[in-house]
N, C-alpha and C positions, 0 to 999 in steps of 0.2 A: 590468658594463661591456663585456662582449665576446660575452656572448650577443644582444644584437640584431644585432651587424657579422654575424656571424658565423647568424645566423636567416633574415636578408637575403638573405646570397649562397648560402645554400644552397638557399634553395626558387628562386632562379634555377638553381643548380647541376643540383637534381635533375632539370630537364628537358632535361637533356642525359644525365644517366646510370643513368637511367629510361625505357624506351622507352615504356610507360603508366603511368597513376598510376589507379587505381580507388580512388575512395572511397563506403563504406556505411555511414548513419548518420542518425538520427532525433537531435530536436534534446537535445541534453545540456547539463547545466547545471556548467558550472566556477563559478560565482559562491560556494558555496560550499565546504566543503576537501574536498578529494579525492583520493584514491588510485588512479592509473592503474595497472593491473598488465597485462602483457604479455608475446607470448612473448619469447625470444631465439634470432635464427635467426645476426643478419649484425651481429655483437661492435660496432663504436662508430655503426652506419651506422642499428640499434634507436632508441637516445635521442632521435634528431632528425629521422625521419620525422613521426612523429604531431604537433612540436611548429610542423613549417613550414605546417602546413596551419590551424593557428588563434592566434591573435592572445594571449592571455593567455600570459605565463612559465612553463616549468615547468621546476621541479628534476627530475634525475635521483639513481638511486642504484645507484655504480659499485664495480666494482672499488675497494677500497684499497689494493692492490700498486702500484697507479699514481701515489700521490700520494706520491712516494718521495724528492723532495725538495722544498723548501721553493718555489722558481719554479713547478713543478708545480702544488704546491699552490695555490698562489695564481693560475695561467691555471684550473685545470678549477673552481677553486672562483666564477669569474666567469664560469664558463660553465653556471653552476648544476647543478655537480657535486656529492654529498657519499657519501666514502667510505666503505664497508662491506667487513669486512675476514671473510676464509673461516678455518675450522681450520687450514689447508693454509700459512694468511701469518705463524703463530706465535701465541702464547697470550699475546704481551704484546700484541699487535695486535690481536688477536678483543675486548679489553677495552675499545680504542678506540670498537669498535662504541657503548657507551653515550653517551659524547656526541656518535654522527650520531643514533642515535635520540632525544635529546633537542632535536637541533636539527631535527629533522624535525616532531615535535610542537609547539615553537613555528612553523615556517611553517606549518602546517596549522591554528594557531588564529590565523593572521595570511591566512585563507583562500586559503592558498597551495596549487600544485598539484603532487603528488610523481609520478614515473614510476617504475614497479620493477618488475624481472624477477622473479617470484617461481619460475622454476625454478632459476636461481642461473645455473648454468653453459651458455655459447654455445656450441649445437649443431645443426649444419644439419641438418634432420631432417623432415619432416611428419608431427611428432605433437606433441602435448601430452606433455610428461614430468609427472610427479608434480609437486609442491611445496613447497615450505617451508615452515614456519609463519610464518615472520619478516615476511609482510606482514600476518599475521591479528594476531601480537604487535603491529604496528607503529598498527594499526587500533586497538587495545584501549589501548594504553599511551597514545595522545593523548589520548583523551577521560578516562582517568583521571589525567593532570596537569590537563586542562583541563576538566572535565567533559561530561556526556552531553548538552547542552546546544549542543554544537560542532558537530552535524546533519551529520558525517562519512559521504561514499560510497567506495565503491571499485566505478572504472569501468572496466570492462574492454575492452581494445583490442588488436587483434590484425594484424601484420600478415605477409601473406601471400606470400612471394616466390614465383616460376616454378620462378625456378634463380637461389637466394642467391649462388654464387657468382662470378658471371658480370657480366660488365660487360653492358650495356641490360637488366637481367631487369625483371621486369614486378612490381607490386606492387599488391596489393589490402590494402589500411586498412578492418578493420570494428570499428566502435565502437558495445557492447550498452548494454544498459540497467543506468544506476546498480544498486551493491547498498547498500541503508540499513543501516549499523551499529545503529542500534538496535533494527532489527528481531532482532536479537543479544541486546541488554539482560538481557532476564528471562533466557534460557539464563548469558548469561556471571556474569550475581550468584548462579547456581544452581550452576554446574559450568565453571570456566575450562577446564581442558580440552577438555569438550566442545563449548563455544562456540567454540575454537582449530580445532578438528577438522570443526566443521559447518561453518564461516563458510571455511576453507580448501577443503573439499570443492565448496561453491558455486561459488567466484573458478573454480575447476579446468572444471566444468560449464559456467559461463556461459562460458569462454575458448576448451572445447572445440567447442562450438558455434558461434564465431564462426573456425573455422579450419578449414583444408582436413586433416584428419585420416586418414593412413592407420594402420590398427590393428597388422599386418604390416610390416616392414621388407621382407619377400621380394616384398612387390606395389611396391612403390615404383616398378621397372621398368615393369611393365604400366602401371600410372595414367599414370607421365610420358609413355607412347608415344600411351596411349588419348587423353590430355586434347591433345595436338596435334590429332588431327582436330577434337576437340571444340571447341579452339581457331579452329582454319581455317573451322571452320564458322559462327562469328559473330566477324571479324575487325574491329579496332577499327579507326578511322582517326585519322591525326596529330595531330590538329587535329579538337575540345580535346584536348589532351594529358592534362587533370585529366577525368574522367569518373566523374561523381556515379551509384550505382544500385549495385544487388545482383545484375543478371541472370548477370554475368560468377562471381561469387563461385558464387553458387546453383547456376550449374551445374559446375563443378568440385567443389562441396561433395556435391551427389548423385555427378557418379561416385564419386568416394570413396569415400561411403556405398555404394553399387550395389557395391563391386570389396572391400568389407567383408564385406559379406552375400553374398558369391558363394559359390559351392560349389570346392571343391577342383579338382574335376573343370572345372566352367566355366573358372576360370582358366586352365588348363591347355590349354583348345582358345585361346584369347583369347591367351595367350603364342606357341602357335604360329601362330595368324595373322600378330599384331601384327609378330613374327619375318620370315615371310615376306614380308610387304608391305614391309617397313622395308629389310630387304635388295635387295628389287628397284626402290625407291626409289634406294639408294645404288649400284645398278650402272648403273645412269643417269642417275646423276649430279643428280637433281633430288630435289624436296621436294614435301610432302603439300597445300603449299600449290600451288603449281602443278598439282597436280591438280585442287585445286580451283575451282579459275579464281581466287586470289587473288593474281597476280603481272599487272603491267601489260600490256599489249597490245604485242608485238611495234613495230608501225612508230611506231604514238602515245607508247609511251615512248621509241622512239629521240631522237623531235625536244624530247620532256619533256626528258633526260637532256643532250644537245645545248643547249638553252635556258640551264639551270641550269648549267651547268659553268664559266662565270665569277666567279658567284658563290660556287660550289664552293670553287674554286681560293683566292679571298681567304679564306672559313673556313679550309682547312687550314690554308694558311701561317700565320695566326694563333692556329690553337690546337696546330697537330702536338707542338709543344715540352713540351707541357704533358702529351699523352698519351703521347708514348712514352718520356717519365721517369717518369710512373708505369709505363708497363707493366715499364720495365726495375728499376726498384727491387722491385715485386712479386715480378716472374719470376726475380729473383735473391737477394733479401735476404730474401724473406715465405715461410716453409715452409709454415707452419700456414694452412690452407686457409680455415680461422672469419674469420681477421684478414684475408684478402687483398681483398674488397672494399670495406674498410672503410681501408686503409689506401691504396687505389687514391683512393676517393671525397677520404681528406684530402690529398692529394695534388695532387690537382685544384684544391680545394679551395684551398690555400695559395699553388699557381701563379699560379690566374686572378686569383686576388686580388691578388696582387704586380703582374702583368703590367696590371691593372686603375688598380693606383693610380701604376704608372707612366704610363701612358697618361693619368692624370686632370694628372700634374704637369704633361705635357708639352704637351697640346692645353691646359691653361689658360690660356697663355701667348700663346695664338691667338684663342680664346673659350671664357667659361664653357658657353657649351651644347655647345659638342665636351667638353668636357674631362665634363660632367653622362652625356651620350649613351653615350661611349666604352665605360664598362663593360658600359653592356647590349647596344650592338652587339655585341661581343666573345663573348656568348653566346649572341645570337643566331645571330651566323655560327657559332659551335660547332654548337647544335641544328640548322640547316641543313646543314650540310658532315654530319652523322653521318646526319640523316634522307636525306640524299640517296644517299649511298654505300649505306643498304641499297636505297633504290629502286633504283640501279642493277643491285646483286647482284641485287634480284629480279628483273629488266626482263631479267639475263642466264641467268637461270634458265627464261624463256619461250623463249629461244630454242633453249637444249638441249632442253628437252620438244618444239619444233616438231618437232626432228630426229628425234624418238623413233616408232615406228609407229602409224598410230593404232590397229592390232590392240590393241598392247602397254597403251597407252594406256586403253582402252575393261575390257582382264584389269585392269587395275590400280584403277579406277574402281568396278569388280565387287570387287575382296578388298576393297577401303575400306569399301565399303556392306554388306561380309558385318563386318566385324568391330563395324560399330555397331548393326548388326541384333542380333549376336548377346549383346550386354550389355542 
């Protein structure tokens, strides 16, 4: 009942607190049951990427700690939630676990669509952690209530934040190729175990592949400083917002791999580059982008910036209420960093939609098509009033760089083009 309201305004929602959407994928087949498995970077903000970008239902499978009393229960369970409960939530609760997996097994032969995080726990991190078995048990135990005959996949989807925890971060969705349960068959009637073991190792392989993976925790710095130029250097534009293709993915996935296979030593000239550049950046006040010639043109964005600032002005005032009760609920109630975009986005989330269906009561009154209109003005003035204020940021970033020498300017150009030379 509340998952399509609520599918609705999120995939309007996301293009406002999203600054791109990149999606990667050849065509897949939901039609019949299947097991999405993926990673977990950004706690409730996971379940409902991959599901606004296509049209079929899908359950997720969440925390049980959440479904703590009975109201609960009954909003996330219409919101095609089904609870799975950790060691950590009590031994009378891990028992519960038995009837989500039995109800998971009948939607699955009701060709229904599951999503599930098989590393268990939400941690912003660029890697693949190890895995469960509970989605390989989960795979194996449907077709044995319902048999091998139920032509079960498990599709692997992964998606890719910039910087999870950041309001506009940027997101890449890349969805592999089905894996066939039966091609499992003859191992698992031979050796469950091993079938548990292989078929887990796969899901791990195909997810790792489909993700921006550093091996290292200690490169984490280098890649996010490296991947800006790399960034700046094929810079998206606003408009489409959704942008279909892999070239964005593919090249963050090589550096990656490139700052994997580096030598010790490489790294190590690459950090102090990256160092130097980044700080002479920050003492003048400008960005990598600006170097690059990716910020507007001085006088032509003046009169851009000028133009638009009416229209400006109606977004804010229409949506300011809404952002700065999230910001202040986050920046003060949310410690835990996993939850903080996630609890920003329902936020938003909950506002616009109130402010939406007040808006729908009160222009009906006037006419049905103000009162139809209303909600998606409302976000569209959002997505313009936010795309606008960074054009502006950026349009004032050109003008600190004008001020800056062009000596300085030209050394700076020079350490950019040595630090990409040298990877």
């Amino acid at each position: 009942m509340l998952y399509r309201p609520i599918w609705f305004v999120s995939a309007f929602m996301y293009r406002v607190f999203f600054k791109h959407f990149f999606v990667n994928y050849k065509d897949f087949d939901l039609k019949r049951p299947t097991i999405i498995v993926s990673n977990h970077n950004n706690a409730f903000i996971d379940p409902i990427v991959f599901p606004t970008i296509i049209l079929p239902r899908i359950y997720f499978i969440v925390r049980g700690d959440i479904f703590n009393t009975p109201l609960k229960h009954w909003l996330l369970w219409n919101m095609g939630q089904i609870p799975m409960f950790r060691i950590r939530d009590g031994i009378d609760n891990v028992k519960k676990n038995e009837g989500s997996f039995q109800q998971t097994y009948d939607l699955l032969a009701k060709k229904q669509n599951i999503l599930i995080f098989p590393e268990g726990d939400c941690v912003q991190e660029k890697r693949i952690r190890s895995l469960k078995r509970g989605t390989a048990r989960m795979a194996f135990g449907a077709v044995l209530k319902h048999g091998w005959e139920l032509d079960l996949q498990l599709l692997p989807m992964l998606n890719n934040y910039t910087y999870p925890k950041e309001f506009r971060t940027e997101i890449m969705v890349n969805v592999g190729e089905g894996i066939l349960l039966s091609d499992y068959k003859q191992l698992y009637l031979e050796n469950e175990n091993k079938a548990l073991a292989k078929l887990t190792n796969d899901i791990h392989f195909a997810m790792k592949e489909l993700y921006v993976h550093i091996d290292n925790k200690e490169d984490d710095e280098l890649f996010e400083k490296i991947v800006i130029l790399k960034r700046n250097d094929m810079p998206s534009r606003i408009i489409p917002w959704r942008k279909k293709g892999n070239v964005r993915f593919d090249m963050e996935k090589r550096l990656a791999n490139s700052i994997n296979e580096s030598t010790i030593e490489l790294k190590k000239e690459l950090e102090e580059k990256t160092k130097t550049y980044f700080s002479a950046l920050e003492q003048y006040t400008i960005s990598d982008a600006s170097i690059k010639g990716n910020t507007p043109n001085g006088m032509l964005g003046f009169f851009l910036a000028l133009l638009g600032f009416p229209l400006y002005t109606i977004g804010v005032l229409l949506n300011i209420f809404q952002f700065l009760f999230a910001k202040k609920i986050v920046d003060e109630k949310i410690k835990q960093v996993t939850f903080q975009n996630s609890i920003r986005f329902g936020i938003l989330l909950a506002t616009n939609s109130l402010i939406a269906l007040i808006l729908i009561i009160v222009l009906s009154n006037i006419h049905w098509l103000l009162a139809v209109l209303s909600p998606i003005a409302l976000l569209l003035l959002a997505f313009y009033a936010i795309n606008y204020h960074e054009y502006v940021q950026s349009w004032l970033e050109t003008n600190r760089m004008n001020k800056v020498d062009s000596t300085v300017i030209k050394e700076l150009k020079v350490m950019r083009a040595e630090i990409l030379n040298t990877l």
